[in-house]
C-alpha positions as CSV (number, residue, x, y, z in Angstrom):
1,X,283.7,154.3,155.9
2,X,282.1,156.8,158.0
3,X,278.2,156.8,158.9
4,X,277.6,160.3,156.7
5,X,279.7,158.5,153.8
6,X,277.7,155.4,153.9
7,X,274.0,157.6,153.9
8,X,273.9,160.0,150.7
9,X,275.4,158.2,147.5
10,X,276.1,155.0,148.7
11,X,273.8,151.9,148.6
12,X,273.2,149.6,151.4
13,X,274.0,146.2,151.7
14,X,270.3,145.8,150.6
15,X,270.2,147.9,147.5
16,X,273.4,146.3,146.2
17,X,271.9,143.2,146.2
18,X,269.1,144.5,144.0
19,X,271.2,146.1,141.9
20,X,270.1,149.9,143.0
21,X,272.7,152.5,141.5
22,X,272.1,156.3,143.0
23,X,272.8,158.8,140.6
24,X,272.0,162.0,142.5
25,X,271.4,163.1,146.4
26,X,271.5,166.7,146.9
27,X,269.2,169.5,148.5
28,X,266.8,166.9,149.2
29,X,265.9,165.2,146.0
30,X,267.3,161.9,144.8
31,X,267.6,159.8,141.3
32,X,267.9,156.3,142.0
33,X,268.1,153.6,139.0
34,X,267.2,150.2,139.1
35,X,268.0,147.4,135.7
36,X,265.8,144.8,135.6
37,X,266.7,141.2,136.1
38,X,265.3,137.8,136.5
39,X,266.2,137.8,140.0
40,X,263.2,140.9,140.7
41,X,261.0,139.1,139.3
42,X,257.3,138.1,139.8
43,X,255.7,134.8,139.1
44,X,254.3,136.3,136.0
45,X,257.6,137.6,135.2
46,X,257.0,141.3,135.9
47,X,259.0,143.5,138.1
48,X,258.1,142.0,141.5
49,X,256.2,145.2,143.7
50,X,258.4,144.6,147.0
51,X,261.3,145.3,144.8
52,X,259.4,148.3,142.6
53,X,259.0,149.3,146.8
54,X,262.8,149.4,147.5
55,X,264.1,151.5,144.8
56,X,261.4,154.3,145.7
57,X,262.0,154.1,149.7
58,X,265.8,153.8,148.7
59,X,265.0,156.8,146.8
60,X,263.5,158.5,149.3
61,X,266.0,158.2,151.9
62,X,268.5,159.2,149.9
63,X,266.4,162.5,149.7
64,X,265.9,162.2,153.0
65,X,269.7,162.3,153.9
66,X,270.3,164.7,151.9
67,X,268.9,167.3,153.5
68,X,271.2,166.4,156.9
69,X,274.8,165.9,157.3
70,X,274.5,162.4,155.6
71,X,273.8,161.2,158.8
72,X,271.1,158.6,158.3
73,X,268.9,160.7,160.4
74,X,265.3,159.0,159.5
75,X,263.5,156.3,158.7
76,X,260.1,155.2,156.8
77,X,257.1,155.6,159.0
78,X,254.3,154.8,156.2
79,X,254.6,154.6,152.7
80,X,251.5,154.7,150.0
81,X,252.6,153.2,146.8
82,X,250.3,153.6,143.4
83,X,252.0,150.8,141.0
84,X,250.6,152.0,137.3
85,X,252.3,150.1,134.9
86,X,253.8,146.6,135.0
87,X,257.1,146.3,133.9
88,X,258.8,143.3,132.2
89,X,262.3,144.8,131.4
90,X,264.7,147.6,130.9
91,X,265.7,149.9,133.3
92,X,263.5,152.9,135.8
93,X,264.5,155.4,137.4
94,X,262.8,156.9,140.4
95,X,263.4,160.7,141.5
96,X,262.5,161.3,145.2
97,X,262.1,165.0,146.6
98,X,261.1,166.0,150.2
99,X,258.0,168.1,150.2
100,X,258.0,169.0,153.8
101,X,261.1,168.7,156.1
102,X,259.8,169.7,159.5
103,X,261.3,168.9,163.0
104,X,259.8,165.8,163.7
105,X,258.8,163.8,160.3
106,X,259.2,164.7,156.6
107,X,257.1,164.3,153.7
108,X,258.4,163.1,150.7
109,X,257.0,162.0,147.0
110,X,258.7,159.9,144.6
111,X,257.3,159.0,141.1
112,X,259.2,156.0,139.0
113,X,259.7,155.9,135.0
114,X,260.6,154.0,132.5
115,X,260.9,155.4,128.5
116,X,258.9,158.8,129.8
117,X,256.0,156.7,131.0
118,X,255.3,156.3,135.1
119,X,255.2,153.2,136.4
120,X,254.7,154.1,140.3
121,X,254.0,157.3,142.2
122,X,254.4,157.0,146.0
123,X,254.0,159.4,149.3
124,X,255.8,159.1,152.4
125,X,256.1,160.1,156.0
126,X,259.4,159.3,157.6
127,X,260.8,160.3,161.5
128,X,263.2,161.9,162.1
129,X,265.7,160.3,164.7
């Protein structure tokens, strides 16, 4: 499998593990969904934040990548998460969308749902390699 094929629509090795499945990556926005399961976590049994964390910056590189020829071509410089909502189970879906795509970084937002309500809302900078 080719770089460009692993980038847009393809998980990483990571993302499998958590159960991430991408269901969009085009023009630089991304839908990512994520089921929960008692493996993610917390020990109040909520959706752990670190893994709340991955499916947005997942999300967001997906945007990210989609903008280029699927060459992963950036990476996470800072991330500000806002976690609104706890979660105990059911499914979320994050969509990612790049809000500036400049020569040197991007900016991108992502917000997460679940049922119509948000759960996270997040703001990015990544580099671009």
């Amino acid at each position: 499998m080719s770089m460009q094929e692993e980038a847009i629509g393809k998980s990483s090795a990571f993302g499998r593990l958590l159960g991430l499945e991408i269901l969009a990556a085009a023009g630089g926005e991304a839908t990512v969904r994520l089921a929960m399961h008692d493996g993610l976590r917390n020990l109040h049994g909520k959706l752990h934040g670190g893994a709340l964390f991955s499916l947005i910056d997942s999300a967001m590189g997906q945007a990210s990548h989609s903008l280029s020829d699927g060459t992963p071509d950036s990476v996470t410089l800072e991330c500000k998460v806002n976690y609104i909502r706890p979660v105990s189970e059911g499914e979320l879906t994050c969509r990612a969308w790049v809000e500036h795509n400049g020569k040197r970084t991007q900016v991108i937002e992502a917000e997460v749902h679940q049922h119509g309500k948000l759960v996270a809302k997040a703001l990015a900078t990544f580099a671009r390699l």
